[in-house]
N, C-alpha and C positions, 0 to 999 in steps of 0.2 A: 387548484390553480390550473388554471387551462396552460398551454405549451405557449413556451416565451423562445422569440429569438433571441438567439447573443451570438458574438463574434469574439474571437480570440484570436491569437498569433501565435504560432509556432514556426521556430527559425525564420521570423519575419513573413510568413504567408500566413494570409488572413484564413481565417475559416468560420462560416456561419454551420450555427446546433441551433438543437431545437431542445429547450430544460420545460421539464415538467413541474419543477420547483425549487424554489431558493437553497435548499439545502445540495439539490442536484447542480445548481449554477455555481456553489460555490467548491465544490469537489473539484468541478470540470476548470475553471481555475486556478485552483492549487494546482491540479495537476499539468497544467500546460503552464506554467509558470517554472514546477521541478523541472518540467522536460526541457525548458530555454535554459535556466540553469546550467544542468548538464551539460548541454550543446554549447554555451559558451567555454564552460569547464576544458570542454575537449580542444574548441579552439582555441585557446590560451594553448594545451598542452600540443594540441597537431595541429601547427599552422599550415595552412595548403591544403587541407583533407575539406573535401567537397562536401556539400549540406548533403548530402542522402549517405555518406559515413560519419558526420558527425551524429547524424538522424540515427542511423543502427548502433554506434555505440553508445548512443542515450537510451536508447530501448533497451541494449543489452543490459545496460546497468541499472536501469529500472525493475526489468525482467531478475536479475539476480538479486536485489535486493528485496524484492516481493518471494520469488522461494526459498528464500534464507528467511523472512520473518515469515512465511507458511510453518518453517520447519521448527522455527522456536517456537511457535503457538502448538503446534502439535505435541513437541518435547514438554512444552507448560502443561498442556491441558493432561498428557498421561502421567505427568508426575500430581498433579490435582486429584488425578482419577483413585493413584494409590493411595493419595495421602488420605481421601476420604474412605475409602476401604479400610485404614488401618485406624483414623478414627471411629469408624462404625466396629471395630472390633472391638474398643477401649470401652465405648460404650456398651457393648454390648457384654463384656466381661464385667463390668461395675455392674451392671443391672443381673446377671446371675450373681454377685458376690451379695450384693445387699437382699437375696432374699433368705 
C-alpha cells in the first residue's frame, strides 16, 4: 500500500500523518483517541489546568503504563523461561528413566 493521508485530533488540534497501512491507520487512532480520553480524564479531575499540562499528564500516564506492562511482559517471559527449563528437565529425566 503506498502512504495514505489521515488527520486526527488531539486536544482538539488537528494533525495530518502519513500511514503506510491500514493496520498502522488504525493503531494511530486508537492511540490518539486513549490520548483525548486521558486529557478529558484530567479535565474533569483539574479544571483550569491548560492543554500542554493536561497534554504531559496524559503522556505521563501513558508513559507509565507502557513501563509497568514492559515490566509484566519481562516478569512473564522469565518465569516462561524457567518454567521451560524445568519442563526440559522432566523430560529429560523421563527419557533417562525409560531406557
Amino acid at each position: 500500500m503506498a502512504q495514505q493521508n489521515i488527520s486526527i485530533k488531539i486536544a482538539d488540534r488537528p494533525y495530518s500523518l502519513k500511514v503506510s497501512s491500514p493496520e498502522q491507520e488504525e493503531i494511530i487512532r486508537k492511540a490518539a483517541d486513549e490520548v483525548n480520553r486521558r486529557i478529558r480524564a484530567y479535565q474533569d479531575k483539574l479544571p483550569g489546568k491548560g492543554t500542554v499540562e493536561l497534554l504531559s499528564f496524559a503522556a505521563l500516564n501513558v508513559c507509565m503504563t507502557n513501563i509497568s506492562f514492559q515490566e509484566q511482559l519481562r516478569n512473564m517471559t522469565s518465569e516462561e523461561q524457567k518454567l521451560a527449563a524445568e519442563l526440559d528437565g522432566y523430560l529429560e529425566n523421563i527419557d533417562k528413566n525409560s531406557r
